[in-house]
C-alpha positions in Angstrom: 19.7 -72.1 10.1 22.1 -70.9 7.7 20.1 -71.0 4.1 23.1 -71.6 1.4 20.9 -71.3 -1.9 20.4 -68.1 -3.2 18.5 -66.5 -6.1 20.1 -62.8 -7.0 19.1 -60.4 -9.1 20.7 -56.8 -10.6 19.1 -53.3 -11.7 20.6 -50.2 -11.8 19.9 -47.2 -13.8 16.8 -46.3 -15.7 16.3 -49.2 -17.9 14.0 -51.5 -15.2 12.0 -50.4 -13.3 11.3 -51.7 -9.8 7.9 -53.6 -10.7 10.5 -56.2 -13.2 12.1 -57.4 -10.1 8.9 -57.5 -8.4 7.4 -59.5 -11.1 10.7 -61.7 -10.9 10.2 -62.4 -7.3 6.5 -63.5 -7.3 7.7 -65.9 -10.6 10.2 -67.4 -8.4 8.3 -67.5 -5.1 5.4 -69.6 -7.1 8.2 -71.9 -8.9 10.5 -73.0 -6.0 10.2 -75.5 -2.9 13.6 -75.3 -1.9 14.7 -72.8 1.3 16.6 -69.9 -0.6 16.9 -65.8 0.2 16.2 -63.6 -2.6 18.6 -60.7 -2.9 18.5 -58.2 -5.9 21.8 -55.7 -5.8 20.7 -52.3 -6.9 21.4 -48.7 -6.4 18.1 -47.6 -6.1 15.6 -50.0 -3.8 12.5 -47.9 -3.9 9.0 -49.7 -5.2 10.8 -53.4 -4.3 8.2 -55.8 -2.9 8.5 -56.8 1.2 10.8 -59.7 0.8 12.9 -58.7 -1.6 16.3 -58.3 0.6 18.4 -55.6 -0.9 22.6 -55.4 -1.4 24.3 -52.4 -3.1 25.9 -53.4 -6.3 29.5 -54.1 -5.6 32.0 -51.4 -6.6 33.7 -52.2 -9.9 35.9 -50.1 -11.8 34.8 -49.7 -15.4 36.8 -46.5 -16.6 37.4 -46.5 -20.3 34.9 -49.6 -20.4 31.9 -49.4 -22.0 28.9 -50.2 -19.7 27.8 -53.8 -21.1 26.4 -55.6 -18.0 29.8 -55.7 -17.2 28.4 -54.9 -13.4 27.2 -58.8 -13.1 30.7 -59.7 -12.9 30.9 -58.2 -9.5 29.1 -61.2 -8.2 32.3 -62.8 -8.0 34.1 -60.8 -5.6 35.4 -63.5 -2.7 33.0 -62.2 -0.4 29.2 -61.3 -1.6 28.3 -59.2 1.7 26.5 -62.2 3.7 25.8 -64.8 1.2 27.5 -68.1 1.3 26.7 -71.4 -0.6 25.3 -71.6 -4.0 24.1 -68.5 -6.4 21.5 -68.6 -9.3 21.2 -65.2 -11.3 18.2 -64.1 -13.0 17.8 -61.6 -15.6 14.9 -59.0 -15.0 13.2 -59.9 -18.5 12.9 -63.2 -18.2 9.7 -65.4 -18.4 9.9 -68.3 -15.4 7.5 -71.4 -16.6 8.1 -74.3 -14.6 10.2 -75.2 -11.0 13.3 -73.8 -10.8 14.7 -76.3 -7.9 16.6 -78.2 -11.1 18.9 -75.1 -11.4 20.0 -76.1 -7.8 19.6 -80.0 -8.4 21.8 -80.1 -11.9 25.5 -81.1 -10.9 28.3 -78.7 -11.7 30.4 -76.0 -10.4 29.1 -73.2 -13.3 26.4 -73.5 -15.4 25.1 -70.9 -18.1 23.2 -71.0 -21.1 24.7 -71.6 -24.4 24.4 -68.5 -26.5 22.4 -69.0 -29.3 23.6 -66.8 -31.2 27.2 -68.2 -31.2 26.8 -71.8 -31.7 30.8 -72.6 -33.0 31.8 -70.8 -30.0 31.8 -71.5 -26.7 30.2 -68.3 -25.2 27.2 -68.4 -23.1 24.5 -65.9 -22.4 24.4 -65.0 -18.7 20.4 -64.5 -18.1 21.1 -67.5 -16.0 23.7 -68.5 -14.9 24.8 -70.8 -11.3 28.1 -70.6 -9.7 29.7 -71.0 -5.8 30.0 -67.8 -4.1 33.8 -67.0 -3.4 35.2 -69.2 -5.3 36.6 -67.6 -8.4 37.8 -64.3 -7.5 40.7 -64.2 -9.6 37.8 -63.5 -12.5 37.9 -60.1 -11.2 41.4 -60.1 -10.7 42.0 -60.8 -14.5 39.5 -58.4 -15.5 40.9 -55.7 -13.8 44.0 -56.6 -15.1 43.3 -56.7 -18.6 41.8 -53.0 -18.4 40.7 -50.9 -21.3 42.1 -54.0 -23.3 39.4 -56.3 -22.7 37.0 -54.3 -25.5 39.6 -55.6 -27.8 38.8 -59.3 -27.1 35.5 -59.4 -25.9 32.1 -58.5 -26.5 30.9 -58.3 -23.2 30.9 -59.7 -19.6 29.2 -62.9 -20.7 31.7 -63.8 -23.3 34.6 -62.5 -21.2 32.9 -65.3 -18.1 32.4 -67.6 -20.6 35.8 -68.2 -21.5 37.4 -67.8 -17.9 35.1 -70.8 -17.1 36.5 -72.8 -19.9 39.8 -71.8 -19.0 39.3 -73.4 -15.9 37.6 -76.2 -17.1 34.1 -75.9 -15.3 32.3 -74.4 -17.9 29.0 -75.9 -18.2 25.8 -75.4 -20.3 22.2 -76.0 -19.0 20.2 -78.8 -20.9 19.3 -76.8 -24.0 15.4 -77.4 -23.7 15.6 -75.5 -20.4 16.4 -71.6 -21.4 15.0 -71.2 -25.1 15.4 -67.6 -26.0 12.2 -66.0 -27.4 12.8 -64.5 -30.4 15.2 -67.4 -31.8 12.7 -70.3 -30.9 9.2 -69.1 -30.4 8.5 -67.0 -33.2 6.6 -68.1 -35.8 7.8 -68.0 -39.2 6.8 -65.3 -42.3 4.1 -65.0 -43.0 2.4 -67.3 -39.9 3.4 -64.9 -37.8 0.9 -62.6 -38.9 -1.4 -65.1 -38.3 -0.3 -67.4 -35.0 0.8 -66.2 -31.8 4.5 -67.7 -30.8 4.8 -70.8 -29.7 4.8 -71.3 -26.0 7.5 -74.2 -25.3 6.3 -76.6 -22.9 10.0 -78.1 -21.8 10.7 -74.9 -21.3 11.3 -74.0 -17.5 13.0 -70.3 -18.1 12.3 -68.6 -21.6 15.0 -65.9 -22.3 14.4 -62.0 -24.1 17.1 -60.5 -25.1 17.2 -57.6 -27.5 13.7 -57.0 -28.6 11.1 -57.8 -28.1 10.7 -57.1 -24.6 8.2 -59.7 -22.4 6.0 -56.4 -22.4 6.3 -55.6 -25.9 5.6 -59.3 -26.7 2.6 -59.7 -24.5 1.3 -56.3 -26.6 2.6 -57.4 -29.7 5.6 -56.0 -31.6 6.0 -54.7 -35.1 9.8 -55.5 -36.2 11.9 -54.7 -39.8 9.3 -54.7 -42.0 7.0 -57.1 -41.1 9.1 -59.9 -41.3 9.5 -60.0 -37.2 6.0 -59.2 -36.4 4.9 -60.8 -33.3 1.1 -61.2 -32.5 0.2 -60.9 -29.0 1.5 -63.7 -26.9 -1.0 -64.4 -24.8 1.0 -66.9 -22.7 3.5 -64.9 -21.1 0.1 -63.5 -18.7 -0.1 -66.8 -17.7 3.2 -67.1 -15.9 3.7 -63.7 -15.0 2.1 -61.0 -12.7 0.7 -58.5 -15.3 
């Protein structure tokens, strides 16, 4: 049986180690019914977990391009090794709460999450983000063709996807209640949060860190600009991920 949902995941360098896609993989294995591979693309497989299938990150050609997760965008070449059907990507830092068989479910060609941080423009974060595999190699194509150029109109990789999804008019958000981000809707305001841990959002099925803090500074506790972003430990975060 060919299985045509698939859950992929990237690390390359220094900055993860391999016990955050392990981590990832036991969140995802306890939060999903429906028939999917796992497949993390990496240069470096050592420490994965047994069932973790492993890919080599698709060549992509970043001279004169700062390295800003522009690698994700290789996801899009028209053929993904042996992969066929429909793709969700997951961020390594990410906190997995509830069942993830809605990311499949939802109806859409792409979907990502609406960036917070931008919230008069259209760009989306890509810590999750669903899309057909094959189908929009021409991403790459423009990419490649706007070379050293593209620092001049975007950020990054997720604002540079966001708008060739809109330009094609299958850009998509998920339901906002779905992906909170961590430090712009859990934290508790100054001075509470020097005295209550951050909320834990129960619509939440995925919660998002980006920046700081880290999950693992979070579930220690993190001391930001002067004491305005202190976060007590959050407790919480043991409770859906392997420690």
């Amino acid at each position: 049986m060919t299985i045509d949902k698939n859950i992929i995941c990237m690390k390359w360098g220094n900055k993860f180690g391999p016990e955050y896609v392990n981590r990832l993989y036991k969140m995802v294995e306890k939060n999903i019914t429906i028939p999917h591979r796992f497949v993390c693309f990496t240069d470096n497989s050592d420490g994965l977990a047994e069932g973790i299938e492993t890919r080599p990150i698709p060549p992509l050609n970043e001279e004169g391009i700062p390295d800003r997760m522009w690698k994700k965008l290789t996801v899009f070449n028209k053929e993904l090794y042996d992969l066929t059907g429909t793709a969700l990507f997951l961020d390594l830092d990410i906190v997995i709460r509830q069942s993830l068989d809605p990311f499949f479910e939802l109806d859409g060609d792409f979907r990502i999450i609406k960036d917070w941080d931008f919230p008069n423009d259209i760009i989306g974060n890509s810590s999750v983000f669903r899309f057909e595999i094959g189908k929009y190699p021409e991403i790459l194509d423009h990419f490649y063709g706007l070379g050293t150029a593209i620092r001049k109109h975007f950020q990054n990789e997720q604002a540079f996807l966001s708008y060739e999804m809109f330009e094609r008019g299958v850009l998509q958000y998920w339901p906002e209640e779905w992906t909170p981000s961590f430090k712009r809707c859990c934290l508790q305001k100054f001075p509470m949060n020097w005295f209550k841990e951050p909320n834990d959002p129960q619509d939440a099925k995925i919660v998002i860190f980006h920046g700081k803090p880290t999950p693992d500074q979070a579930r220690k506790g993190y001391f930001g600009k002067c004491g305005f972003r202190y976060i007590k430990a959050t407790k919480w975060i043991d409770k859906y991920r392997e420690n």
